[in-house]
C-alpha positions as CSV (number, residue, x, y, z in Angstrom):
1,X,-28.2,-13.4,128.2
2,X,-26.1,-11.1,130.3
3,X,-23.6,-8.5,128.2
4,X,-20.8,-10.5,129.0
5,X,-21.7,-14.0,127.6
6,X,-23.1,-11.6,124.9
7,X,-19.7,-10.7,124.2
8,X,-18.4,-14.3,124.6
9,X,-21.0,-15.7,122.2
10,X,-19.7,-13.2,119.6
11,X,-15.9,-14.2,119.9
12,X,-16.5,-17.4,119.5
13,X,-18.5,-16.7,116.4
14,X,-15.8,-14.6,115.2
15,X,-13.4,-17.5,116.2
16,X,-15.6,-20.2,114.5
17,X,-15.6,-18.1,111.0
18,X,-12.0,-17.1,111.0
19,X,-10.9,-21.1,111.4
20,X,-13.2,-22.5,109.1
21,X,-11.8,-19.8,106.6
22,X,-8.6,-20.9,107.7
23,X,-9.0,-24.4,107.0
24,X,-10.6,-24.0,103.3
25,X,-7.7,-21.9,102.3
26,X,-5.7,-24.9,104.0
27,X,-7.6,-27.5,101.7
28,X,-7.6,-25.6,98.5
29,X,-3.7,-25.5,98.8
30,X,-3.8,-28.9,99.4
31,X,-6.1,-30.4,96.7
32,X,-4.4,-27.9,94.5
């Protein structure tokens, strides 16, 4: 892996995390 897909991979992780976080404070509001 060069450093730039590096890089990539780690938004995206940082992405991933941030929407799923997102979408359980979403469905907590919701059930609640």
């Amino acid at each position: 892996m060069d450093r730039r897909s590096q890089v990539l991979h780690e938004f995206a992780r940082l992405d991933f995390n941030m929407v799923q976080t997102i979408h359980q404070r979403e469905l907590r509001e919701l059930s609640g």
